[in-house]
C-alpha positions as CSV (number, residue, x, y, z in Angstrom):
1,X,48.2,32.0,82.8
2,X,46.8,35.0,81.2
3,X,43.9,35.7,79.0
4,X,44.9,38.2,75.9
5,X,42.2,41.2,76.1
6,X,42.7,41.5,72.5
7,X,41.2,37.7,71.7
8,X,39.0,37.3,74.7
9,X,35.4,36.6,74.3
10,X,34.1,39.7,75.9
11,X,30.4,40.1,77.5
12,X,29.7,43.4,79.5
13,X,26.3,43.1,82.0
14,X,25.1,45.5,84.2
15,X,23.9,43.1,87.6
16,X,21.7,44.5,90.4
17,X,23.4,45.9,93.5
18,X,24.4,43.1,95.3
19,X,24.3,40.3,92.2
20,X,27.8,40.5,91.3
21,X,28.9,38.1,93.7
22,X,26.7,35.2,92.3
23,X,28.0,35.8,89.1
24,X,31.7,35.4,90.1
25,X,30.8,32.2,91.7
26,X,29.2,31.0,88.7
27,X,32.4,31.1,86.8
28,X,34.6,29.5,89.5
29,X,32.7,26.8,89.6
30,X,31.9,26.3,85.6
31,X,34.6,28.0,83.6
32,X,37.0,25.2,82.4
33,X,39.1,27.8,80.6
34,X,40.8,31.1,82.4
35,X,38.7,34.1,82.9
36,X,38.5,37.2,84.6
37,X,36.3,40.5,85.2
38,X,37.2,44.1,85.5
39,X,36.3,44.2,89.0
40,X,38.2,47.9,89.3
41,X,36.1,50.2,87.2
42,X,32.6,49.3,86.2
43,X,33.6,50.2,82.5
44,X,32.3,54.0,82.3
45,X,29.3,52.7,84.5
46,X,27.9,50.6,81.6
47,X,28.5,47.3,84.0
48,X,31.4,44.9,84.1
49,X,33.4,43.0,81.5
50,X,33.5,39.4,82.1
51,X,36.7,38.3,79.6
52,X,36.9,34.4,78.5
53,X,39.4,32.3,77.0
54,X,37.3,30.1,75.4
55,X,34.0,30.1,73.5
56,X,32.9,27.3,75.4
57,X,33.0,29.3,78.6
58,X,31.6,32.4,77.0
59,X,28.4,31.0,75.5
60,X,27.7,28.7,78.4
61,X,28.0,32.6,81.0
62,X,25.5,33.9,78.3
63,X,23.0,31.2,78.0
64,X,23.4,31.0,82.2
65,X,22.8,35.0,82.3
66,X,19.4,35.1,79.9
C-alpha cells in the first residue's frame, strides 16, 4: 500500500546526527497506519519528512517528538 503525498499528514524535523534511527524505530513499532520518510534527500537540508496516513499516527509522532 501506498500513502498519497498529496493527503498525507506531513511533519518535517531536523534530528541530531545519529537520532534518525530512533525515530524510525519509533514508527515501526507504533504507526498502526502506513508511513514513510524521505530518507533520500534531507528536504533542501531543512530535516526529513516523516509522511502519515492517518492522523492518529501523526499526532501520536508529534506528541512523542515534543
Amino acid at each position: 500500500m501506498s500513502i498519497n503525498t498529496q493527503t498525507a499528514f506531513k511533519a518535517t524535523i531536523s534530528p541530531e546526527y545519529g537520532k534518525l534511527e530512533p525515530l524510525i524505530e519509533w514508527c515501526k513499532r507504533n504507526c498502526q497506519g502506513e508511513w514513510r520518510f524521505s530518507d533520500y534527500i534531507m528536504d533542501l537540508y531543512d530535516g526529513y519528512t516523516f509522511l502519515f496516513e492517518t492522523e492518529r499516527d501523526y499526532v501520536n509522532f508529534l506528541l512523542w517528538k515534543k
